[in-house]
N, C-alpha and C positions, 0 to 999 in steps of 0.2 A: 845520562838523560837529565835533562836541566829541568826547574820546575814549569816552565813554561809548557812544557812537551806531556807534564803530566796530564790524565784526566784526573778532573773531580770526584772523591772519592763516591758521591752521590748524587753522581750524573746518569741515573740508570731512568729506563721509562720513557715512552714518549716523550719529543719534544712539547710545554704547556702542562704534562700531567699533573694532577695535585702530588705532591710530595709524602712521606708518611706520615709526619704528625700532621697534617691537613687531614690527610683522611679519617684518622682515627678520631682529630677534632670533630669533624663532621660526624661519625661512627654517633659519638656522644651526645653531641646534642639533637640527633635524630631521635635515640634512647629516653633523651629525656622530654620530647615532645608529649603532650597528654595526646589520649586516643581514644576514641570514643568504644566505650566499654563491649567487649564479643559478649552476647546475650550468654546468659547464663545457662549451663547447658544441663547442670544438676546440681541440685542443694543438698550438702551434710549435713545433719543433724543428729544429735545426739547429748545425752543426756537425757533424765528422766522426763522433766517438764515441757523439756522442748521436743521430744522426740512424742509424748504421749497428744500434747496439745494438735499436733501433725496427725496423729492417728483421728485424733476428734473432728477434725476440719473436712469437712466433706468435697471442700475447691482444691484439698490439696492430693495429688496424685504420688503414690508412694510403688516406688519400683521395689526396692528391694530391703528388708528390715532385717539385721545381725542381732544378738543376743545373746546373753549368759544364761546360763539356765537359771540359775538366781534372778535375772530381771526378767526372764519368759516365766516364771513361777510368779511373780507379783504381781505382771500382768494377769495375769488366770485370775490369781487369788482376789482382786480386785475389779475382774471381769471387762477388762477393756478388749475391744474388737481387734487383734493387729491387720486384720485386713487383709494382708498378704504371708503365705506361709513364710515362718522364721529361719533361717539360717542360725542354726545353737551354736557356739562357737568358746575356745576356752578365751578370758580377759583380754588373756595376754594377744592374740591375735587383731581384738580391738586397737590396742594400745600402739601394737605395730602401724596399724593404719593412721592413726592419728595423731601420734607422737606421745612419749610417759605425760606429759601435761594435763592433756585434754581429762576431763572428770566425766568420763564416759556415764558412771553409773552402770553397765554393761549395755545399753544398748545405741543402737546407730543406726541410722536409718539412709536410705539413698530418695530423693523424693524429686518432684519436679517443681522447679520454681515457679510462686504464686505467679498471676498476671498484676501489670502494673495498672490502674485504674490510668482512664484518662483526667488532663487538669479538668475539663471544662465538666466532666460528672461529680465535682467534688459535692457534699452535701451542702446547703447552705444556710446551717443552724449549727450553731457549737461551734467546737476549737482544732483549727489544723494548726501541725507545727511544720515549719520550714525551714532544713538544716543547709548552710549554706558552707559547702565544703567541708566538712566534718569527715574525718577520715579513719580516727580509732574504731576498728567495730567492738571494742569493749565501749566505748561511750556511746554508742549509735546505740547499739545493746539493751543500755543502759534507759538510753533515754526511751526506746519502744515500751521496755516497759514499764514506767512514768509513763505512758502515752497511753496504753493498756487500761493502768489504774485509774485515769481521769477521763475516761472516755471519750479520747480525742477522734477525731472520725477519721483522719490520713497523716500521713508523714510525706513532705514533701520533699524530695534531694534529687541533686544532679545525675546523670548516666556517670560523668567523670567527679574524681576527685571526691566519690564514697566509696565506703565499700562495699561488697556484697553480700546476700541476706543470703549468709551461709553461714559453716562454721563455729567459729569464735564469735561471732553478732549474732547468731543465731541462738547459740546456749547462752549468751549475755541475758538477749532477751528473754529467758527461760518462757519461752511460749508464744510471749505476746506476738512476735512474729505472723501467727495465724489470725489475729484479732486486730490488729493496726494496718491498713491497707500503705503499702509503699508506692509512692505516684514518681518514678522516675520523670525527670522530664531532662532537654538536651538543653537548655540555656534559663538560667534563675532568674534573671529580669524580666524576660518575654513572659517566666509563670506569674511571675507579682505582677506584674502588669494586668496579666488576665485575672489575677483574683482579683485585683484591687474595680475591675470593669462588673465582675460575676459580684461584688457588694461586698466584700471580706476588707475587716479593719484591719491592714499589716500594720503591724508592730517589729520591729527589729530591736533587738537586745542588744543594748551597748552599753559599756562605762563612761563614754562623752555624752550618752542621751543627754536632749536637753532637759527632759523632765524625769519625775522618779516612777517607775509604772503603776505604782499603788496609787499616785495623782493621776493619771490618765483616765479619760473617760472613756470608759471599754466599751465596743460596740458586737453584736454578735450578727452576722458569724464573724468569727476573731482569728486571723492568722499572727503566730508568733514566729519569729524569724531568728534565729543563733545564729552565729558564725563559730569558725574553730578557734578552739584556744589558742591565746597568742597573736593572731592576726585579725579576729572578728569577723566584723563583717566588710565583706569586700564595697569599694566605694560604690560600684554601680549598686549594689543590692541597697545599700543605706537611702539613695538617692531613688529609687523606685519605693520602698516603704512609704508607706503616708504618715507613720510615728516613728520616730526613733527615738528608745523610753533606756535610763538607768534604773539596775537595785539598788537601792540603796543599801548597807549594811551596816546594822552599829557597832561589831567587834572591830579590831584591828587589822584582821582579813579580810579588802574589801573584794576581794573577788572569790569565785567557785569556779569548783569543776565544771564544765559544759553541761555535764549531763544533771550535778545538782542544781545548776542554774534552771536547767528544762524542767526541774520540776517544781522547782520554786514558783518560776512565771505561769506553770500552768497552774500550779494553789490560787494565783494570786486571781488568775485569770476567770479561773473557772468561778471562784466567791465572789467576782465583781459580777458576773455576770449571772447569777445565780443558779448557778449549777450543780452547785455542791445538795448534797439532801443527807 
């Protein structure tokens, strides 16, 4: 048989078909499309602070609550409500559920996720912050409670490209999760846009700011605006802000973590506008 007479070894498939690396290229880049987030169908929690602050919050609905008898004895001993009868269980069967890591504390709770407030009910006194793609929930965590501590009234972030107020962001936040209202919203420039119309002074956090945020003449109500580490803030969000302010820093370090950044600008935030007591 001459080579002429041969077929092609991968000639198979309709005539036109995509081929297999086409498809699998396609496969991937469909995978890596963002998608806007399937509502959350139940929240983990656990840990002591975080699981106890959920028992306290009367908006928040608790299905099902696991326990050591070591943390159901605490509970008693300190007389907190659990609300729903406990499932006593030995550690190790926490641990199984949540991986060796997790610092249960013995308990865990199944609960149903807070409602998201809408933009336009935001309050319009004091300080919102507004996380623009932040995606660690250790730093999201973090920053709730910094948000917690300064009595921020909301936390603004996307449906995409955060993460969810469970978990790991949830014992971050040891608590504040119940006390910080989370305003999902589906596009960050249509929100700024609408605070900036509802009176809210945006501020966006950057190292190019033009100015340094301690010079900034703070107005209340006061939204401040982060970007993620590494990228900041994305251009349209910068471009929607009405300030884009730098910290300044006098060590050698001119930059911080996201979340110690969150709390710096809300020190700074809250003292200009006189908040602090």
């Amino acid at each position: 048989m001459s080579d002429r007479d041969r077929k092609p070894r991968f000639q198979k498939g309709r005539p036109g078909a995509p081929k297999r690396w086409e498809r699998k290229t396609a496969a991937a880049a469909a995978r890596r499309q963002p998608r806007d987030r399937e509502p959350l169908d139940i929240a983990i929690l656990y840990g002591w602070h975080t699981v106890t602050a959920a028992l306290a919050n009367p908006k928040r609905r608790i299905r099902k609550l696991i326990l050591t008898e070591n943390a159901a004895k605490r509970l008693a001993d300190e007389k907190i409500e659990t609300r729903v009868a406990p499932e006593i269980v030995r550690p190790q069967l926490i641990d199984q559920r949540l991986g060796p890591d997790a610092v249960h504390q013995g308990l865990l709770a199944e609960a149903d996720p807070l409602p998201s407030p809408d933009i336009s009910k935001l309050p319009r006194d004091g300080v919102v912050l507004v996380l623009d793609q932040i995606t660690d929930p250790h730093n999201v965590g973090a920053i709730l409670r910094s948000a917690a501590a300064f009595a921020v009234k909301a936390i603004v972030t996307t449906a995409r490209h955060s993460p969810e107020a469970t978990g790991v962001l949830a014992k971050s936040a040891s608590g504040a999760l119940e006390l910080v209202p989370m305003v999902l919203v589906q596009n960050l420039a249509r929100a700024l846009t609408a605070m900036n119309e509802q009176g809210f002074m945006t501020v966006g956090l950057d190292s190019e700011g033009a100015e340094n945020l301690s010079d900034v003449k703070l107005e209340n109500p006061l939204a401040l605006v982060l970007g993620a580490e590494g990228k900041g803030l994305r251009q349209l969000t910068r471009e929607t802000c009405r300030v884009v302010a730098r910290m300044d820093m006098p060590g050698e370090i001119k930059s911080l973590n996201v979340s110690n950044a969150a709390a710096l600008a809300l020190y700074i935030g809250s003292t200009r506008l006189g908040l602090m007591k």
